[in-house]
C-alpha positions in Angstrom: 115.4 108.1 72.1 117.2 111.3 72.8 115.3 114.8 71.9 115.8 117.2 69.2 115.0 120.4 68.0 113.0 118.7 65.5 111.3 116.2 67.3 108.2 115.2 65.1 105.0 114.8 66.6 105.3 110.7 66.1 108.6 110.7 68.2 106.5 113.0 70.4 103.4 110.3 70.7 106.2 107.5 71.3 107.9 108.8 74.2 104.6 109.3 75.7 103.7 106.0 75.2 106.8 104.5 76.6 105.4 106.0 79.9 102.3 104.9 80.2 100.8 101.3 80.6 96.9 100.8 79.2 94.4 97.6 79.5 92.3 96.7 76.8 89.1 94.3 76.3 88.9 90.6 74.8 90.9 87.6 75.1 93.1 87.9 71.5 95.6 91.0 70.6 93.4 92.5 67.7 95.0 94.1 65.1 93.6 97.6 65.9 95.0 97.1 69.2 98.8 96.0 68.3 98.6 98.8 66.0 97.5 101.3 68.7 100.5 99.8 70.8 103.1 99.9 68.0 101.9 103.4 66.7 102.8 105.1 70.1 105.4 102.8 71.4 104.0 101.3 74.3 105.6 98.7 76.2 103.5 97.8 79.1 100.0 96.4 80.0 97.9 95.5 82.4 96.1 92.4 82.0 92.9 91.7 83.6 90.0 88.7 84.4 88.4 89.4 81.6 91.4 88.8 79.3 91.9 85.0 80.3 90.2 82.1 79.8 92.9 79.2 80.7 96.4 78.9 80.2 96.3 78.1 76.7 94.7 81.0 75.5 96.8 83.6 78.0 100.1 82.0 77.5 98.9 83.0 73.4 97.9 86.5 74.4 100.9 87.6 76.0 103.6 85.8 73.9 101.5 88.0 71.2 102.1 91.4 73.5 105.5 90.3 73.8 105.7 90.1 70.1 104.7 93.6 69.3 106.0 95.1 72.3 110.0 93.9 71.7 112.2 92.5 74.5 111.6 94.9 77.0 107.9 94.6 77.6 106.4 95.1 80.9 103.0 92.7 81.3 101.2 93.0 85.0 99.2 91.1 86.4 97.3 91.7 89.8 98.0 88.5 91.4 98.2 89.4 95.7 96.1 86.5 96.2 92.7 85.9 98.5 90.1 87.8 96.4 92.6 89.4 94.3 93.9 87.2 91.5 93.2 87.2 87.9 94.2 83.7 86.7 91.9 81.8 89.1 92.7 78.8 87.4 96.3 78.4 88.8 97.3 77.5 92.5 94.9 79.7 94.2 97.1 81.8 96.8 96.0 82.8 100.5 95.4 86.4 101.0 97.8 88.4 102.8 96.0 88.8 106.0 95.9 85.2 106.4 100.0 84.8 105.9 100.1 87.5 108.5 98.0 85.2 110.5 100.3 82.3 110.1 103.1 84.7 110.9 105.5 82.4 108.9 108.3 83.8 106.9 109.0 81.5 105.3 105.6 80.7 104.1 105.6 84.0 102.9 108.7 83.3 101.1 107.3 80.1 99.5 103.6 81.7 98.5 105.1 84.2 96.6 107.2 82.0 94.8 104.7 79.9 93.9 102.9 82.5 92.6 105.5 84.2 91.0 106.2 80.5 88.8 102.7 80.9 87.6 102.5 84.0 86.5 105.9 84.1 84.7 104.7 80.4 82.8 101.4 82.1 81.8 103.9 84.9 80.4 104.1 87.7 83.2 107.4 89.9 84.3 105.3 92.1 86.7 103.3 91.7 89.6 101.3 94.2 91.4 101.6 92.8 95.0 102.5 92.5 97.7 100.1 95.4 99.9 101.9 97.1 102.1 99.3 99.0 103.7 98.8 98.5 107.0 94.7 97.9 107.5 94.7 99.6 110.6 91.0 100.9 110.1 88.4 98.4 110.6 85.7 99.7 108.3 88.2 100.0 105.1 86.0 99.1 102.1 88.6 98.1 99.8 91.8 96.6 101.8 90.9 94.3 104.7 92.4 90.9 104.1 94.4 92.5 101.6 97.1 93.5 104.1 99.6 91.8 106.2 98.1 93.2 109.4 98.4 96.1 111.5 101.7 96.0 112.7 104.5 98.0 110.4 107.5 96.0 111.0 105.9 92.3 111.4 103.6 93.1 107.8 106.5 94.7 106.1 108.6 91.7 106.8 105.7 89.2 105.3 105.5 91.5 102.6 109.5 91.1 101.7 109.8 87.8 102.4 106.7 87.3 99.7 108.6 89.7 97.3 111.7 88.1 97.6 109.9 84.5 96.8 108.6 85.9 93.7 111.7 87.5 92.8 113.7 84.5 93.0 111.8 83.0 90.5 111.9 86.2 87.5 108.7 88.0 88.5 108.9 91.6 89.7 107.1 92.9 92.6 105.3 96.3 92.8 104.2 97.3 96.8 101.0 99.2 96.9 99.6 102.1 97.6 102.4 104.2 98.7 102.1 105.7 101.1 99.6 103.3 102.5 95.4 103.2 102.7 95.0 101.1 105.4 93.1 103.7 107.5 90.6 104.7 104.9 86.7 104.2 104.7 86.5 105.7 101.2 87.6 103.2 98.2 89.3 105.9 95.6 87.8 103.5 92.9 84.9 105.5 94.0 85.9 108.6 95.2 89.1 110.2 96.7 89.8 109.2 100.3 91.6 111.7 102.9 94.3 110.3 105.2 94.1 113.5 107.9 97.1 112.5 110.0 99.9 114.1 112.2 103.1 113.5 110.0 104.4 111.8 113.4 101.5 109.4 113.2 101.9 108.9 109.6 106.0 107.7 109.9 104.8 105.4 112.5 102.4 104.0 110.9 101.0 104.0 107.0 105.0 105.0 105.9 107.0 103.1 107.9 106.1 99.6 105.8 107.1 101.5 102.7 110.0 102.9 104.2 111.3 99.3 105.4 110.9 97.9 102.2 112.1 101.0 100.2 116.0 99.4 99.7 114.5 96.2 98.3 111.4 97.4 96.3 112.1 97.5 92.6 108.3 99.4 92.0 106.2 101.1 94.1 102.4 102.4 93.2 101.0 105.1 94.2 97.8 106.1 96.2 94.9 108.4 95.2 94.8 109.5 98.5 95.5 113.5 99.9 97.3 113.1 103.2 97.0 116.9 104.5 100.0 116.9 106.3 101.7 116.2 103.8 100.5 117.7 100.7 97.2 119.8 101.8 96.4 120.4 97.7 97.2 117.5 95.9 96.8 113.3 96.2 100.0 111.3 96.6 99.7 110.5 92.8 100.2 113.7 91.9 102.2 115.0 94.8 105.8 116.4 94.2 106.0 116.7 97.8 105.5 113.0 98.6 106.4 111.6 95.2 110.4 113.9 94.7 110.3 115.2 98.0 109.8 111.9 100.7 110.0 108.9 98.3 113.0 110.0 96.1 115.0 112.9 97.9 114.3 111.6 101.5 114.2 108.1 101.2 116.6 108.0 98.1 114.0 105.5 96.3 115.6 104.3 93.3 113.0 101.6 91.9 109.9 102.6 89.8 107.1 105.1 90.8 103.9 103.7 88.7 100.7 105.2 89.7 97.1 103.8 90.6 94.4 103.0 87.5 94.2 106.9 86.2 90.4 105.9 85.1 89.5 105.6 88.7 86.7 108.3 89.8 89.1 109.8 92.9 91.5 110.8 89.7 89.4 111.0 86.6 86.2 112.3 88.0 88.0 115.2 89.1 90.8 116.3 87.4 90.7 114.7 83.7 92.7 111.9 82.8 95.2 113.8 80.7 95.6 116.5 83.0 96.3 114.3 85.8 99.1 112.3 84.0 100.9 115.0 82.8 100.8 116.2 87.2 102.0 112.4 88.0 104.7 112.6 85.8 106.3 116.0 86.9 105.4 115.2 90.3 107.6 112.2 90.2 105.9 108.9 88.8 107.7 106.9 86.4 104.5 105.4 84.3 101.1 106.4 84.5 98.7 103.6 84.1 96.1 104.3 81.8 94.0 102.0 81.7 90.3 103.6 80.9 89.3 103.4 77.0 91.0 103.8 73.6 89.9 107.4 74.2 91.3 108.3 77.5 94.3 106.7 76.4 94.6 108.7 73.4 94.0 111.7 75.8 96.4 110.7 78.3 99.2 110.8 74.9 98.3 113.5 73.6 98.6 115.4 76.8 102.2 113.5 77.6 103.4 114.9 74.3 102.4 118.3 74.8 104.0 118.7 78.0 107.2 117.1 76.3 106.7 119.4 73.5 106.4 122.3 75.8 109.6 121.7 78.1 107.0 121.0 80.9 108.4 117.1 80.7 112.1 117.9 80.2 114.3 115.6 78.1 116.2 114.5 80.8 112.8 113.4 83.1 112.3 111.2 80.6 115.8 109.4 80.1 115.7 109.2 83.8 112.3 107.4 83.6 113.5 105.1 80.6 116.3 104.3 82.2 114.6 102.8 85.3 112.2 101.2 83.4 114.7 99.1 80.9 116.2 97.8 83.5 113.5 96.6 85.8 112.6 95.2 82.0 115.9 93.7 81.6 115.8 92.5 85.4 112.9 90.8 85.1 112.9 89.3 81.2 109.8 88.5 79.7 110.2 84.9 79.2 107.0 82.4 79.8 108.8 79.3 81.4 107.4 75.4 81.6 105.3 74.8 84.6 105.9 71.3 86.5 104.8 72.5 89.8 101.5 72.8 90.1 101.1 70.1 92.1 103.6 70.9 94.6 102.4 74.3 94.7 98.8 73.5 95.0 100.5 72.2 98.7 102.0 75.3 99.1 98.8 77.5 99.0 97.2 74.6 100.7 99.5 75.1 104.0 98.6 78.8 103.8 95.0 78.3 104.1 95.1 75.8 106.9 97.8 77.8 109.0 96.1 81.1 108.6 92.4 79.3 109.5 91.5 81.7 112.8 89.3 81.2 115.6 87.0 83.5 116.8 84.6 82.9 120.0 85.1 79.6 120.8 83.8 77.9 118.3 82.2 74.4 118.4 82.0 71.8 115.5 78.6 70.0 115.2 78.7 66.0 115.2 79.6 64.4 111.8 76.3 63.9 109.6 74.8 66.8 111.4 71.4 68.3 110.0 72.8 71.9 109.4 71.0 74.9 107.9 73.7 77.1 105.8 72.5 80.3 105.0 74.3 82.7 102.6 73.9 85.7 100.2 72.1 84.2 97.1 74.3 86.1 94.5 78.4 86.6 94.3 79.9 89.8 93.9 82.5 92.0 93.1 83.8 95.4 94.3 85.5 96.5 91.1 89.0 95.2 92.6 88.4 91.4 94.3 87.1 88.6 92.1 83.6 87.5 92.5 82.9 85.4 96.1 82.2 82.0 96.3 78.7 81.3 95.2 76.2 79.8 98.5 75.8 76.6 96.7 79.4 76.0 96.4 79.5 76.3 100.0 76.3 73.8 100.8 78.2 71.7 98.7 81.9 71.5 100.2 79.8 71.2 103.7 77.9 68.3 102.5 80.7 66.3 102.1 80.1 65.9 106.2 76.5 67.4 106.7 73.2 67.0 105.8 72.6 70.3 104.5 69.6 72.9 103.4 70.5 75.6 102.4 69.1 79.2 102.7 69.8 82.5 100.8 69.0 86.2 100.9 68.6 89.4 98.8 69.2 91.6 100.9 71.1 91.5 104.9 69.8 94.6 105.6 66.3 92.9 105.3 66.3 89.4 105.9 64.4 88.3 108.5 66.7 85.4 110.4 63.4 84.9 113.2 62.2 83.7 109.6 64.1 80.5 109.9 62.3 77.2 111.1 63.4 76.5 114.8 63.6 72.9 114.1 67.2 71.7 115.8 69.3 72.3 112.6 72.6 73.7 113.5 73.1 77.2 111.8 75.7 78.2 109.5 76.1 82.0 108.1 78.9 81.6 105.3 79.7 85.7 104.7 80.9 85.8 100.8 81.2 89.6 100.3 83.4 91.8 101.4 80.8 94.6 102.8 80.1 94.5 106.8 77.0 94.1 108.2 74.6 96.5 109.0 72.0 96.9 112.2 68.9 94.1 111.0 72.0 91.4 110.5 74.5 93.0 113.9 71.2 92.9 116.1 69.1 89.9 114.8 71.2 87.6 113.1 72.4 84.6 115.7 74.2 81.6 113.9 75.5 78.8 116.1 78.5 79.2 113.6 79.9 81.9 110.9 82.0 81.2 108.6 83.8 84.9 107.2 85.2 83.8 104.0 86.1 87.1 102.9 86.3 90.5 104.9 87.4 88.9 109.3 86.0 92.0 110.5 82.6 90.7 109.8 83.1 88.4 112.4 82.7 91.5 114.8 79.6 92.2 113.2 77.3 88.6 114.0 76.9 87.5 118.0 78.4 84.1 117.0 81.6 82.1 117.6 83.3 82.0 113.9 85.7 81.0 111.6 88.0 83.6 109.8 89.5 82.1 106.3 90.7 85.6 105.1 89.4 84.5 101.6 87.1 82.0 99.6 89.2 79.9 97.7 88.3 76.2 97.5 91.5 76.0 99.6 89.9 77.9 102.2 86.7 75.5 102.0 88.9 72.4 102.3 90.2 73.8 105.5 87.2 74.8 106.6 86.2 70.9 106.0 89.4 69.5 108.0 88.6 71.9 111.0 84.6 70.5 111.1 86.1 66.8 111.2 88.6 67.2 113.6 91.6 66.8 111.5 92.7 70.4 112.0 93.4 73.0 114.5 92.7 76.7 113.5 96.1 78.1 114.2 95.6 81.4 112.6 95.8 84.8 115.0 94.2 87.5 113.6 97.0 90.6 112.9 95.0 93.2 113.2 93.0 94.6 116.2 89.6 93.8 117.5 90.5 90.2 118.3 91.4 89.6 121.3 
């Protein structure tokens, strides 16, 4: 759509809508919903866990978005793997820490294939992974497992490898969070971090993944994080100086710049989801992502079409925008494809979980039909981003396929008195299925003969006990926890990231 003079205030509404991408509730495209997204022209979404049921009922949903939307829809998915999938149903894929413990590229390759063939049969073109930020901060609330490690060049070649997997089989990648929170201990779902580093430091470290994989990237996201030495005034989102001035004019970046959820509080808590778009855009994004409500949507379109109304937004910003979004569109069609492979990719992930099973400590396996004592958090959580852990009777269960097996549970680590346990000759398990570390009751008290760290491996630091790192709690994970108790397995994983050794 080219400007006019007379551009009305519909045309207006529809070219902001062709950049930004929303989220909405339910499982089924309502009607007030495909009318929202036809009114304003919008072409990409973000679906979420509470969109899907199974395959069925997705592969409905988006050949629906598809249907409204026209041939050049963009539907994401968040689909990294570990605790960050959506469809939980298909091949469940090993998180990226533990790839970067198998240092294999071309199980890097092969994962993200496999996940890109899932995706694209349950009807997704985009997929927000692979994390390039390196988690080179060992109390980060909010990446952890979710990166390759903590070594640029090693993580940003998993991270290609992964991407290139995915994108030989029609699903495009999107690296995150440019330009990199590894080294925060604020999650800007929350509030908005600071990254206060020499820019020397910075091109060393958090940029230089990005920058590796800036030729071969066809998206990038961005990071609600201010990086003072950089940009003292603004965060990356909303940074001309990092978004124009290193990504585009330095770098020459040609792929798409789509920012972070705008509803998150480091954004919207502080400068107003409209306002905020309207500074993404002119300081370089592509698409805002909007996710939020109906009503900061509607905010976020109206303020889009006042800046383009205004000149603030100028006719050619937005061609240039359209342009690179049509053809990641029309590089990535679409198209939901059959899906024969499950089986073979079930294997896939399956490897990954067994080669990225680490070691920490020594740790010795008690004799088959052992009387073990597993204790574990008694509810699952999520942090806003990871899917709920593995519940602790899950856990009692997989182990009792080779133990005899009571099981214990807490409220509360900070409280829970371990002295409290029977000393009866029961080997002790801790299974750890949150992310959060451990505070001072569970680092001084708690002594486990073995912990298994299904989530976050720097809890492992945290407990005085030999332990197992998984880098995620997938039933894969548990199965190779299984193979290592009975002998049949070797953990072979090395942790990438410091604190190991």
């Amino acid at each position: 759509m080219t400007l006019t003079p007379q551009v009305t205030q519909d045309q207006l509404r529809k070219l902001a809508g062709q950049l930004i991408m929303i989220r909405f509730p339910g499982t089924t495209l309502d009607a007030a919903t495909a009318d929202f997204l036809k009114t304003n022209g919008i072409r990409a979404v973000c679906l979420f866990r509470g969109n899907m049921t199974d395959s069925v009922q997705l592969a409905k949903l988006t050949a629906d978005l598809r249907a409204v939307m026209g041939d050049e829809a963009l539907i994401a998915i968040d689909q990294e793997g570990g605790a960050v999938v959506r469809s939980t149903w298909v091949p469940a894929p090993p998180a990226a820490m533990g790839l970067g413990a198998a240092n294999d590229l071309d199980l890097s390759y092969r994962t993200g294939a496999a996940v890109a063939r899932a995706v694209k049969a349950l009807g997704f073109n985009w997929n927000f992974a692979p994390v390039l930020d390196l988690n080179n901060n060992p109390h980060n609330p909010v990446i952890a497992e979710r990166s390759f490690g903590a070594e640029p060049v090693r993580a940003a070649e998993l991270a290609m490898a992964w991407m290139a997997g995915s994108h030989a089989e029609g699903v495009a990648c999107c690296v995150k969070h440019f330009p990199g929170h590894g080294d925060t201990s604020v999650d800007s779902h929350r509030d908005l971090p600071t990254v206060d580093k020499p820019v020397a430091e910075l091109e060393r470290m958090e940029l230089a993944p990005f920058r590796i994989a800036a030729g071969a990237a066809p998206a990038m996201m961005t990071a609600h994080i201010v990086y003072p030495t950089l940009d003292a005034d603004n965060p990356a989102t909303m940074s001309r100086r990092i978004l124009t001035g290193l990504l585009r004019e330095e770098w020459q970046y040609q792929g798409i710049i789509i920012t972070d959820g705008m509803d998150m509080h480091a954004i919207a808590g502080r400068y107003g989801v409209g306002n905020a778009a309207v500074r993404a855009l002119t300081a370089g994004a592509d698409m805002v992502m909007a996710l939020g409500t109906t009503e900061t949507q509607e905010e976020t379109l109206n303020a889009i079409a006042a800046a383009i109304a205004s000149g603030e937004i100028t006719q050619a910003d937005i061609q240039r925008r359209l342009a690179r979004l049509g053809a990641l569109a029309q590089a990535y069609p679409c198209k939901q494809r059959s899906y024969k492979e499950d089986a073979s990719d079930r294997r896939i992930m399956a490897e990954g979980w067994q080669r990225s099973l680490t070691a920490y400590g020594a740790p010795q396996r008690p004799p088959a039909g052992a009387r073990v004592r597993l204790v574990a958090r008694q509810d699952v959580v999520s942090d806003g981003v990871s899917e709920a852990g593995v519940p602790a009777a899950v856990v009692a269960d997989s182990l009792r396929t080779l133990y005899d097996v009571e099981l214990v549970t807490y409220d509360d680590a900070d409280s829970f008195d371990w002295n409290s346990l029977p000393d009866d000759g029961r080997y002790t398990m801790l299974a750890s299925t949150s992310r959060l570390r451990y505070g001072d009751n569970a680092r001084n008290n708690w002594k486990p003969d073995l912990h298994l760290a299904l989530w976050n491996p720097y809890q492992a630091l945290d407990i005085q006990a030999p332990a197992l790192m998984t880098y995620g709690f997938a039933q894969p994970a548990l199965e190779a926890i299984n193979l290592w108790l009975s002998g049949t397995l070797e953990a072979s994983g090395r942790a990438p990231v410091g604190g190991f050794a």
